[in-house]
C-alpha positions as CSV (number, residue, x, y, z in Angstrom):
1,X,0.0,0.0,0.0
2,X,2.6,2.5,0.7
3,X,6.6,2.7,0.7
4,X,9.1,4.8,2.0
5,X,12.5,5.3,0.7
6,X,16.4,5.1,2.0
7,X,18.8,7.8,0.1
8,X,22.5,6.8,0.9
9,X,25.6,8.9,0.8
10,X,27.8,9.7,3.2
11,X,25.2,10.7,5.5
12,X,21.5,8.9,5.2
13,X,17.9,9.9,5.0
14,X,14.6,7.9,5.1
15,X,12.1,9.8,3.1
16,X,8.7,9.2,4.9
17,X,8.0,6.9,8.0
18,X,5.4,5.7,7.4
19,X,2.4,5.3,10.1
20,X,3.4,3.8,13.4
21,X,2.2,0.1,12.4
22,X,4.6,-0.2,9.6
23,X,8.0,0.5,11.7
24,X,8.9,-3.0,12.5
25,X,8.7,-3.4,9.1
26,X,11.2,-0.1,7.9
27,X,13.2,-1.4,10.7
28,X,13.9,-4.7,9.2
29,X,14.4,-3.4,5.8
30,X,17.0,-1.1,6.9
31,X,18.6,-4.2,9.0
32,X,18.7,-6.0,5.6
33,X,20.5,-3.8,3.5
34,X,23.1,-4.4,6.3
35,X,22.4,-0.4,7.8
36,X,21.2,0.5,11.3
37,X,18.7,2.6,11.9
38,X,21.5,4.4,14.7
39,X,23.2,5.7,11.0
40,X,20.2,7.8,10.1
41,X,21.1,11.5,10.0
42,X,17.5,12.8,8.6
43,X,14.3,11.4,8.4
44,X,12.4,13.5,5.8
45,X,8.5,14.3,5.5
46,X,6.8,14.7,2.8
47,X,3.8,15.8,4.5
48,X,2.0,14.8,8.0
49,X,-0.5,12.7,6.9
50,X,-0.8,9.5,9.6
51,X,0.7,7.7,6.4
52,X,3.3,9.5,5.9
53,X,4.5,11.0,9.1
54,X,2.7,9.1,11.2
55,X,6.0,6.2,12.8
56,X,8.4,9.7,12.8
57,X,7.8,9.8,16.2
58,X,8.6,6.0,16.6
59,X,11.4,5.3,14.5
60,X,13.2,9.0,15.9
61,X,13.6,6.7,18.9
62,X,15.5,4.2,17.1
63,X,17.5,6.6,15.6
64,X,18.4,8.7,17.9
65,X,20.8,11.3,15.9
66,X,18.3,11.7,13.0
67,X,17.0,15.1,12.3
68,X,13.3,15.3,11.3
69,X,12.7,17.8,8.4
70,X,9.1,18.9,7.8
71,X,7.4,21.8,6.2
72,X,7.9,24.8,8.3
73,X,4.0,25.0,9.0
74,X,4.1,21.5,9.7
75,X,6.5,21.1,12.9
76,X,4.0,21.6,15.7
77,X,2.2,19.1,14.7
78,X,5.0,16.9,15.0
79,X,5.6,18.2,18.9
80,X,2.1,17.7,19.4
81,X,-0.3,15.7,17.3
82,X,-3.5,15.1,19.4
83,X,-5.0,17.9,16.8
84,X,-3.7,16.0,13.2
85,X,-5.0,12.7,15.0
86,X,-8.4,13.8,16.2
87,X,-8.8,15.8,12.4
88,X,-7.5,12.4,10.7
89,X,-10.2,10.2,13.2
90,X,-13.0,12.7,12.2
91,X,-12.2,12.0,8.2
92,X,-10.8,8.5,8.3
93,X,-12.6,6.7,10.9
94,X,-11.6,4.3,13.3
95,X,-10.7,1.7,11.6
96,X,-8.2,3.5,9.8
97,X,-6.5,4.6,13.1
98,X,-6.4,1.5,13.9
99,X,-4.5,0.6,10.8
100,X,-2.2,3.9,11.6
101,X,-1.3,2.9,15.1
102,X,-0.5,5.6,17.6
103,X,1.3,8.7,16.9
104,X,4.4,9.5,19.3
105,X,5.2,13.3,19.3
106,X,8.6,13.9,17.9
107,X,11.0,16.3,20.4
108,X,11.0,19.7,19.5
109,X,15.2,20.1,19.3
110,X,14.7,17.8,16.8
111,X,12.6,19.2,14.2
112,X,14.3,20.8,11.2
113,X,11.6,23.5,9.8
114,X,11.7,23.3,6.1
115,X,11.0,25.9,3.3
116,X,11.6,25.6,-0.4
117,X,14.8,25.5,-1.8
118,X,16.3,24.2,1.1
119,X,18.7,21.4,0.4
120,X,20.2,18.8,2.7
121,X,23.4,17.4,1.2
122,X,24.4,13.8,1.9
123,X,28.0,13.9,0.7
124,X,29.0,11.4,-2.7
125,X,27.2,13.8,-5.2
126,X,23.4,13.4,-3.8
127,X,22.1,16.5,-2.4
128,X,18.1,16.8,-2.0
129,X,16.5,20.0,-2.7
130,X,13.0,20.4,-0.5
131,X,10.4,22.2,-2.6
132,X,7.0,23.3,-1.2
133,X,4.7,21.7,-3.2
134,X,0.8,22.6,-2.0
135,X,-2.6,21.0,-3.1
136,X,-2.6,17.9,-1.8
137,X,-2.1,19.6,1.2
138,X,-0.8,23.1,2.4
139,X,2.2,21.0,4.2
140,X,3.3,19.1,1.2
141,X,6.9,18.8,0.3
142,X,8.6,17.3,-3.0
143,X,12.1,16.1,-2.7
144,X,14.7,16.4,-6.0
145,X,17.7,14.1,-5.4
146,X,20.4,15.0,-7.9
147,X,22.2,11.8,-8.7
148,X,19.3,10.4,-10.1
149,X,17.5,13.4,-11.3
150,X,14.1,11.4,-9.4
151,X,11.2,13.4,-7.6
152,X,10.0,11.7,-4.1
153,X,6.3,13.1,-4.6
154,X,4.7,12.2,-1.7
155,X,1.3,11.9,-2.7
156,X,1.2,15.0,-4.5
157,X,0.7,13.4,-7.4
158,X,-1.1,10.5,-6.8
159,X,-1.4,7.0,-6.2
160,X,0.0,4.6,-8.8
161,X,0.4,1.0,-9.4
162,X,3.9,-0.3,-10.7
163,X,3.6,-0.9,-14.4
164,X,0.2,0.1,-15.0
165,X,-1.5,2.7,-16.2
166,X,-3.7,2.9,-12.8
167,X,-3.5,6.3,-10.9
168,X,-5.4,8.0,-8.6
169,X,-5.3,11.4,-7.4
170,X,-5.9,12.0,-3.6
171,X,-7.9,14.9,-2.1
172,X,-8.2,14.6,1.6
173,X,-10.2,17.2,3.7
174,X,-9.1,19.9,5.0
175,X,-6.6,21.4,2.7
176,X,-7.1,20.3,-1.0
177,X,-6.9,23.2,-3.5
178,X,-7.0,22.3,-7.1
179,X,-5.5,25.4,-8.5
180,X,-2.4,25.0,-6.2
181,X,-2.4,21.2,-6.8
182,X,-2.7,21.9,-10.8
183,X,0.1,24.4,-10.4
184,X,2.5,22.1,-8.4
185,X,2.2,19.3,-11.3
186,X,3.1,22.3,-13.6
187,X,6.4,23.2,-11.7
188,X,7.0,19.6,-11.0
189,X,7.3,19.1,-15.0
190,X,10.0,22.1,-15.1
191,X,12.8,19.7,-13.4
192,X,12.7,17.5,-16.5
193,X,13.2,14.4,-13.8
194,X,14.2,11.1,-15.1
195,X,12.2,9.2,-12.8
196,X,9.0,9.7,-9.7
197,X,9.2,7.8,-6.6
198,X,5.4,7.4,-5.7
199,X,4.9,7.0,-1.7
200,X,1.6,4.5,-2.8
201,X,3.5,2.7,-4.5
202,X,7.0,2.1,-6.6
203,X,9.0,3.8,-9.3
204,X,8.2,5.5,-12.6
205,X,10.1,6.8,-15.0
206,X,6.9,7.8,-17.4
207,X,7.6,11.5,-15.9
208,X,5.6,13.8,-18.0
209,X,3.0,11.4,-18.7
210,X,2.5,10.4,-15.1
211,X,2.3,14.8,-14.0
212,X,-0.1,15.1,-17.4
213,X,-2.4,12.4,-16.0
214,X,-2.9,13.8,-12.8
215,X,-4.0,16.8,-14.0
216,X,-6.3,15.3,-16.9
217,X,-7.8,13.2,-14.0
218,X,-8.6,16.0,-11.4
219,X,-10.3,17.7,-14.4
220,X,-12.2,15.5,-14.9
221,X,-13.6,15.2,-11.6
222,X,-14.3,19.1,-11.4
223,X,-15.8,18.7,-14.5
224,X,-18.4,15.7,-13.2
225,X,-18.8,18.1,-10.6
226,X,-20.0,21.5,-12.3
227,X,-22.3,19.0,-14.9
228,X,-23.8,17.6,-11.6
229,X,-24.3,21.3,-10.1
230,X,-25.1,22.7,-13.3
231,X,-27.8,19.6,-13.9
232,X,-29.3,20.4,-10.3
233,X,-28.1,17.4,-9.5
234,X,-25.8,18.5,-6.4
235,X,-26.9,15.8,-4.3
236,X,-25.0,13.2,-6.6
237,X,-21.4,14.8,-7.2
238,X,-20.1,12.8,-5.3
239,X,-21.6,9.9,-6.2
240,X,-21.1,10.0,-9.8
241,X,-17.0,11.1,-9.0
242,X,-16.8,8.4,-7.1
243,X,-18.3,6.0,-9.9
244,X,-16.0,8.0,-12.4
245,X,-12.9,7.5,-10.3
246,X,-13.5,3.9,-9.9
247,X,-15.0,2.9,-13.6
248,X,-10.6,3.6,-14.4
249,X,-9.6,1.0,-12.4
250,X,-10.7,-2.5,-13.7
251,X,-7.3,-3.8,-14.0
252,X,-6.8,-3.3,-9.8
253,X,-9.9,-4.6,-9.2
254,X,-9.6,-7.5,-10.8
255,X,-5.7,-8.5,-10.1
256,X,-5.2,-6.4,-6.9
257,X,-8.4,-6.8,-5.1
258,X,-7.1,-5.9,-1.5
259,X,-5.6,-2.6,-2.9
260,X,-8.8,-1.7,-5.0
261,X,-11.0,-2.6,-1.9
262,X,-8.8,0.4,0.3
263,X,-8.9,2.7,-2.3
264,X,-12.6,2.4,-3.2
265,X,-13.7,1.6,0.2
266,X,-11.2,5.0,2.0
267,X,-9.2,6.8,-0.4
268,X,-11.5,7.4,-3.2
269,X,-14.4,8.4,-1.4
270,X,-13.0,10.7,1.1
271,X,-11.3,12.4,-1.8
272,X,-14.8,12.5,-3.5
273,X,-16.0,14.2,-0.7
274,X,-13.3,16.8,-0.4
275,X,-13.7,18.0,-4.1
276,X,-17.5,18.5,-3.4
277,X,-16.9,20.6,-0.5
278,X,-14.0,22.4,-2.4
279,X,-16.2,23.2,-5.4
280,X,-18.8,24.6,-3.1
281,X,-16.7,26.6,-1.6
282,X,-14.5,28.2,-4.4
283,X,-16.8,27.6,-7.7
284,X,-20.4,26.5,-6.6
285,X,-23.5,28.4,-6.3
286,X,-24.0,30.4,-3.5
């Protein structure tokens, strides 16, 4: 469902955490690539969703010289989190904090606030430039690593499944924006990248078709959303975005049925829902 990444140089940074539940797991990957989590120098957010940022607490613990970079309206959540869980409870649910685990508040000395353009340089020609990248979320961070020329994206492009043409834009509540998320695919097109590493899930180097798609797709679901309005149909925007977003993904369904069942059963509706309430808000009818 999700991945997080190791960038090795002379120094070392884990790009993500992952929610709490997953650490044992990032712990024994790290183990088997014959590193200890004690060599970690930074671990880097992409943004503070549970997903994401939710094991930072957690894994800081186990590495206890690690730095953790997040954006610089980010941090206090980090120090304390009761506010980003109780908002992710309200939109999630239960079960999916159950799924999250709990989130341990990261110490405050430790917390690296980051803008854009910072960059963190981990010696042996690989030297990550941060970039604020907003729409997904206000908080959202893109990371350009230079001796690959790659993008980590966070999920500020989407959700993706390795090899496939599947993708799926996310839009959680409460800070979607489609103009800002339109114009951070724009700028993320302007690095000319060779490759995107997806946090849900895996590698691509289809770049510019990958950025064009994400756009095409949240498009489209604005557009499903002003015929809706437009047909007084408000009531089922979200309905018929929902069925839109879903009618895409026959090839997940059918091979990867426990990863269609989240997205259709969590991601894709609570996105759905978000878009609604952003199109009322910026371009609906009074």
């Amino acid at each position: 469902m999700g991945a997080v990444y190791l960038v090795v140089g002379e120094r070392v940074a884990l790009v993500d955490s992952g929610p709490t539940t997953s650490a044992p797991a990032i712990l024994e990957a790290i183990s088997a690539i014959g590193l200890s989590p004690s060599q970690i120098d930074y671990i880097i957010l992409t943004h503070i969703h549970l997903d994401h940022a939710g094991g930072a607490g957690l894994l800081a613990t186990y590495s206890p010289r690690a730095q953790v970079l997040a954006h610089h309206n980010a941090t206090k959540h980090l120090i304390e989190p009761s506010r980003l869980v109780a908002s992710a409870a309200a939109a999630q649910g239960k079960e999916a904090m159950l799924r999250n685990g709990e989130m341990l508040p990261v110490e405050d000395q430790r917390i690296l606030p980051v803008r854009d353009g910072d960059k963190v340089d981990l010696g042996e020609g690989q030297v990550l430039t941060l970039l604020e990248t907003p729409g997904h979320a206000p908080h959202s961070v893109c990371i350009h690593e230079s001796r690959n020329g790659g993008l980590f994206v966070g999920d500020s492009v989407g959700h993706i499944v390795e090899g496939t043409d599947a993708m799926v834009p996310i839009t959680p509540p409460p800070g979607f924006d489609l103009d800002l998320y339109l114009k951070t695919l724009g700028r993320l097109k302007t690095f000319d990248a060779s490759r995107i590493y997806f946090s849900h899930a895996g590698v691509s180097t289809r770049v510019p078709e990958k950025l064009d798609a994400a756009a095409r797709k949240l498009r489209e679901r604005q557009a499903v959303i002003e015929k809706a309005f437009a047909a007084g149909r408000a009531e089922s925007a979200f309905e018929l975005v929902v069925a839109h977003v879903c009618s895409e993904l026959g090839y997940v369904r059918q091979n990867l049925p426990r990863v269609y069942a989240y997205w259709a059963e969590v991601d894709i509706p609570m996105s759905a829902a978000e878009h609604v309430r952003y199109y009322r808000k910026t371009l609906g009818p009074a």
